[in-house]
N, C-alpha and C positions, 0 to 999 in steps of 0.2 A: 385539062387532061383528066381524063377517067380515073376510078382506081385501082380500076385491072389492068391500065396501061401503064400505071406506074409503078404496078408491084413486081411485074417482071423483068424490071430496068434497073435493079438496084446492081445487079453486077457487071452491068454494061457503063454506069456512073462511076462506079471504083475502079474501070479500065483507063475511064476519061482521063478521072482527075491522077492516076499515077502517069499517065501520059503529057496532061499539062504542067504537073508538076517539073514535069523535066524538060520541056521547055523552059520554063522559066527560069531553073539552072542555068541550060544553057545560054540564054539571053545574058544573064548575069555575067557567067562565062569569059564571054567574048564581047560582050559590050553591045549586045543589039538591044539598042532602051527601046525599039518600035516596037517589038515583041512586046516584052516586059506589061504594060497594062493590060494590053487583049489579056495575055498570060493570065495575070491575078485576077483578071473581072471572070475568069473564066475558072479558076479555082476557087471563087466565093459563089459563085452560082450552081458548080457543084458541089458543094458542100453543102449547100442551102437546100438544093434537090435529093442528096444523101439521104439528111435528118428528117427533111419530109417522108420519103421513102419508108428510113426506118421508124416513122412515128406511125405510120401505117398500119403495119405489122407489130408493131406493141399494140396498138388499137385492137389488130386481129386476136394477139396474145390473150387481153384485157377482157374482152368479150365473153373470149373464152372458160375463162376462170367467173367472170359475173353470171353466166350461164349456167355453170356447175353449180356455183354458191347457190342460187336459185332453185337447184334442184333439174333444169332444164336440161335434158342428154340430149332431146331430139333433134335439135342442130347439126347441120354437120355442113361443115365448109365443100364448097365446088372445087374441082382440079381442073378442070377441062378450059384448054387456052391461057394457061400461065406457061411460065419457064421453067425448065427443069428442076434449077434450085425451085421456084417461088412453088412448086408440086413438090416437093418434096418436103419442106413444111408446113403446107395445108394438109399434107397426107400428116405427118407427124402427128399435129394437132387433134384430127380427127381422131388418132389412131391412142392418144391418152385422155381424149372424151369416151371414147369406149372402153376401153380398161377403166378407168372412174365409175364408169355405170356398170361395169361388173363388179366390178368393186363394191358397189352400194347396195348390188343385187344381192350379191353372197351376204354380205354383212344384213340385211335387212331378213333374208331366208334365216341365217345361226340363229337371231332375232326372237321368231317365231319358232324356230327350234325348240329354242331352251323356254322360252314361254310355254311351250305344249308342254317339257317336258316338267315346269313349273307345276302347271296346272292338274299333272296328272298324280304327284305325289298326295298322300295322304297330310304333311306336315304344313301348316299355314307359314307362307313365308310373307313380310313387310319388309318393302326398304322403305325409310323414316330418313329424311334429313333434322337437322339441327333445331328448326322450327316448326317440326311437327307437320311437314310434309308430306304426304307420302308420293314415293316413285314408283312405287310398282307393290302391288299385292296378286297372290296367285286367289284361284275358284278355293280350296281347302282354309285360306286364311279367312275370305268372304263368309264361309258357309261357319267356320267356331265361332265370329266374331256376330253373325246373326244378324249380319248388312248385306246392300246387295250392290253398292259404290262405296268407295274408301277412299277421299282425297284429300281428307286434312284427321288428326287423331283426336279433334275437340267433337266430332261426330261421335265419338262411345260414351259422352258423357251421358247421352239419351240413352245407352245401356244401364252402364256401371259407372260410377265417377271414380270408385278406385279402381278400376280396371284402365280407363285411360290417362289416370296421375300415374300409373304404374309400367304402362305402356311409351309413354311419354319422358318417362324419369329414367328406366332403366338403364344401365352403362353398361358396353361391352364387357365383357366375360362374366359379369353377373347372371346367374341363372334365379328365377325365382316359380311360386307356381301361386293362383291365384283361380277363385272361388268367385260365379256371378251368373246370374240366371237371366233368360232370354227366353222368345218365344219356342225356344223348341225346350226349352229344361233348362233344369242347374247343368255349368259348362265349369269343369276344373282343368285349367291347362297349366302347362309347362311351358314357362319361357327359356331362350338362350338368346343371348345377343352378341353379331360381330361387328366387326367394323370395317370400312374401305372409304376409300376415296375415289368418286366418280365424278370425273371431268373435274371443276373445281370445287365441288361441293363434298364435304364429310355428312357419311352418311352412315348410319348402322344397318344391318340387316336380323330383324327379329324373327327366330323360328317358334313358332306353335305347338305344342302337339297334346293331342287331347287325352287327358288322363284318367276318364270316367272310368270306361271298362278296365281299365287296372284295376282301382280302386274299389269296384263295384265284384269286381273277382274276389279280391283279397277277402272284401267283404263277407261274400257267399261264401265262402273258402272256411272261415269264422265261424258262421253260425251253423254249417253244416256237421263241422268239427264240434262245437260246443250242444246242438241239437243229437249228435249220436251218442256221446256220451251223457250227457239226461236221460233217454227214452233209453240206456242201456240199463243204468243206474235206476231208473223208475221200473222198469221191467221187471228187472232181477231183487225190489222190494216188494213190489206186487202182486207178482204171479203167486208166490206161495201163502202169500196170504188170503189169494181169493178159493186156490188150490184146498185149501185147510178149512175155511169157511164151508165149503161144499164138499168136503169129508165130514163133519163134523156134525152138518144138517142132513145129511144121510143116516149117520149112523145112529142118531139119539130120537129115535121112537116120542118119547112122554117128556120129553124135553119141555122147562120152563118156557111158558110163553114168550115171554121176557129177554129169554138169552135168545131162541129164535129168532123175534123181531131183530134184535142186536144182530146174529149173526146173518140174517137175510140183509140187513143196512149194508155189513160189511162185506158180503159179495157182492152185490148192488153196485156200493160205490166203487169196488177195487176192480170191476170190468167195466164202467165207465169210463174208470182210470185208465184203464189196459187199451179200450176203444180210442177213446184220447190222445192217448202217445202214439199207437198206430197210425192216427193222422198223420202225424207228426214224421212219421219214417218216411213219408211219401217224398219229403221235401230231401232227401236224403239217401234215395231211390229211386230216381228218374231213372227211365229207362234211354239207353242211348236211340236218341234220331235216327230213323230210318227216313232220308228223303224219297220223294217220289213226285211226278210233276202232275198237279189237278187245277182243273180250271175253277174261277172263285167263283162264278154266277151261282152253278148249283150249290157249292159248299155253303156259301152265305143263304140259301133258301132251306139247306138243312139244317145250321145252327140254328135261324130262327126258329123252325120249330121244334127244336127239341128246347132252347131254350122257353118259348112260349107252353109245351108241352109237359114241362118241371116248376115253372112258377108260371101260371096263368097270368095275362095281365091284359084281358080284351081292351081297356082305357088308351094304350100304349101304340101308336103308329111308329112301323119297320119303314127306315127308309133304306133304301140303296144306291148305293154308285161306283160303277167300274170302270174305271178309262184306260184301255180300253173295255168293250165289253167280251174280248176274250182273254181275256188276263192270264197269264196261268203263274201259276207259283211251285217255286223248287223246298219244300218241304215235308217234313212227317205232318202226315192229316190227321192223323190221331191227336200225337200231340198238340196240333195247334187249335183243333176242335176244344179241348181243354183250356185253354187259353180264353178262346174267345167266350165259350160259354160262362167261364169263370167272369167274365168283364159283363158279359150281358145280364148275367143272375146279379151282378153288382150294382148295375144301373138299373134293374128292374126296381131293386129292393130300397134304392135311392131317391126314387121316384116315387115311388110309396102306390098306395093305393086308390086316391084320392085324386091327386094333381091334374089340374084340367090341361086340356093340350100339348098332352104329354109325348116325346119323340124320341126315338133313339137309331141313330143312322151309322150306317158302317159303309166305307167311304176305302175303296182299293184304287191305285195307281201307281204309276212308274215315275221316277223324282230324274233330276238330270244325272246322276251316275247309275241309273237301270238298276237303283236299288225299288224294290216292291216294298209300298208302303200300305200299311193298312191302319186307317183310324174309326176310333169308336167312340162315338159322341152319343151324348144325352142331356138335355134342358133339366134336369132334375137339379137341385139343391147343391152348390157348388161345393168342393172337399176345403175345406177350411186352411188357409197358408201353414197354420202350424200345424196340421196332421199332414198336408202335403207332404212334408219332407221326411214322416216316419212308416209312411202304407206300404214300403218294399219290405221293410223291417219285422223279421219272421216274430209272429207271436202279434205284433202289434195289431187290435182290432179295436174298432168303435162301435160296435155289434153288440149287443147285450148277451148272445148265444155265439156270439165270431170266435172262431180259431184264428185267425191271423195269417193264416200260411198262403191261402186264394193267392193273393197277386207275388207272394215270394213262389209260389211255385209256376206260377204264369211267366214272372223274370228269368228263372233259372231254366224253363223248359226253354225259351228264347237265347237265352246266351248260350244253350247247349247248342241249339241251333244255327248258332253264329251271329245271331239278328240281337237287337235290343228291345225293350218295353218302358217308357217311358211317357210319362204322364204331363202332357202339352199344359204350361202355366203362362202370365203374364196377360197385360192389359186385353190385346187382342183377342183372349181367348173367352170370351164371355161361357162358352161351355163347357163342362166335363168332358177331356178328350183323350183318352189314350192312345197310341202311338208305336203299332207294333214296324218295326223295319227288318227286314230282311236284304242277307246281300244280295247284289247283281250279279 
């Protein structure tokens, strides 16, 4: 017998066997023993036809759920030509194979939800199980940590080994912050970490979050405060002593030679001085940003020559690149004209005069958060590790004639900006490369 002829017999079988049943009561009864066997052979052969019946439909049940577990929705049981019962549990079933696959729908949609919604914060999040797993990192966690996969945390040793002993060690509610350089710069973050239990695995969840521009603020904040008071205090000694020098060479006609010369030195030197500190105020008087939106092709054909047009340097091949080649950028042109020329007279004067095959390329495009990057590279004589980490630092110069203030004032016009400047270090980077970013 088929199995569609048997699925729809199961309630015509439980009619049988309460029917035979009572005969053989009755048999019993009254004493009719001829009855009696037919009776019993005929209530073990339904009962045997029953279980089969019902092993059927567990079969059907089973199927059902090995299907799900699988993943498999697209099943779906026939109705057509059963019995009313045996359709009304085939419809059943199909009817919680489809709520399961909505079910897995929605839950797979939140999924990707909260992943977008992951991905779109600024704060690096890591879930870390117990052995250094990891279950999920968002794009912000990827892009501090200076990788571009993250499936186990022994992969930062090729960063920093104390950044992944520390990573690795940390325990909920501990917060700590930690210091470690990568191919885009020195990276200072902030950790916190929680804790939860997913599925049966304990896991933490470590937040990131990147603490330069604080620090790099506080910073500027410091030497601008301690810069106005010097150039205030050096002003207010100097002006009248250069003031009085030039009263004094005015008014004496037949003056000693002698005291002359002297007092020619000392006006000499005290508007030096005065010239000097003047620089100095600039770093301390940026004017505020006025954006405006200009395409780079041409701006990058006028730095160069103004920068070629202030230090010569015919030995020296311009290169360019724009992706696209109509870029535009949301900035003050002024100010960032300043900037760049400030990098380009840097790396002229890096490069020296001499150096065969000498290049220096400036390199714009758009990164995956539609932030505008602009790089400036040059093959000239590489900045040495340990002045790398002092050349933002006002005053600091290795110029024999240098002021110091060039790239502190290139930085501060950029963070007025909103953007950063940052000087591209580590293995990969065989060249001098700065690193102006601007937001999206």
């Amino acid at each position: 017998m088929g199995f569609k002829r048997l699925s729809h017999s199961l309630t015509l079988h439980l009619v049988l066997l309460i029917a035979v049943s009572g005969v053989s009561v009755w048999s019993v009864a009254y004493i009719e023993w001829s009855v009696l066997p037919f009776a019993l052979l005929s209530i073990g052969y339904l009962i045997f036809r029953i279980r089969k019946l019902y092993g059927l439909n567990a079969q059907k049940v089973a199927f059902m759920f090995d299907a799900i577990n699988n993943n498999d929705y697209a099943f779906k049981y026939a109705t057509d030509g059963y019995s009313e019962d045996d359709k009304l549990v085939l419809e059943s079933m199909n009817r919680i194979t489809q709520i399961l696959f909505q079910a897995k729908a929605e839950a797979v949609q939140r999924e990707k939800y909260y992943e977008l919604i992951m991905n779109s914060v600024k704060t690096g999040i890591i879930v870390i199980d117990d052995k250094g797993n990891i279950y999920q990192s968002n794009t912000a966690a990827l892009h501090l940590l200076g990788i571009s996969i993250f499936t186990h945390v022994k992969q930062l040793v090729r960063i920093d080994e104390v950044l992944a002993r520390t990573i690795e060690n940390i325990q909920p509610g501990e917060k700590q912050q930690i210091s470690f350089t990568h191919e885009r710069g020195a990276v200072n973050l902030s950790l916190r970490v929680s804790e939860m239990q997913l599925r049966d695995k304990h896991v933490r969840i470590i937040a990131l979050n990147e603490i330069n521009d604080e620090m790099d603020e506080k910073e500027i904040e410091s030497w601008i405060r301690l810069t106005r008071v010097l150039t205030h205090e050096i002003m207010n000694s100097v002006a009248p002593i250069t003031s009085l020098s030039d009263t004094l060479l005015a008014m004496q006609e037949g003056m000693n030679e002698d005291v002359r010369e002297g007092l020619e030195v000392i006006r000499t030197t005290g508007k030096g001085l005065i010239s000097f500190v003047e620089s100095y105020r600039k770093f301390t008087h940026i004017p505020t940003p006025q954006p405006t939106l200009f395409y780079l092709a041409p701006f990058f054909e006028r730095i160069i020559r103004l920068a070629c047009l202030h230090h010569p340097c015919p030995h020296i091949v311009f290169q360019k690149e724009i992706q696209p080649e109509d870029l535009i950028l949301h900035a003050d042109e002024n100010l960032i004209s300043q900037v760049l020329l400030n990098l380009l007279k840097n790396a002229i004067q890096a490069i020296g005069p001499t150096q065969q095959d000498a290049w220096i390329r400036l390199y714009a495009y758009c990164d995956e958060e539609e932030q505008v990057i602009l790089e400036v590279s040059n093959n000239g004589p590489a900045i040495p590790p340990e002045e790398a980490d002092h050349i933002f630092i006002p005053f600091f110069t290795t110029k024999e004639k240098g002021s110091g203030i060039g790239l502190s004032i290139s930085r501060q016009i950029m963070r007025l900006s909103g953007g950063s400047l940052a000087l591209k270090t580590g293995p990969s980077t065989p060249y001098t490369t700065f690193i102006l970013t601007f937001p999206g």
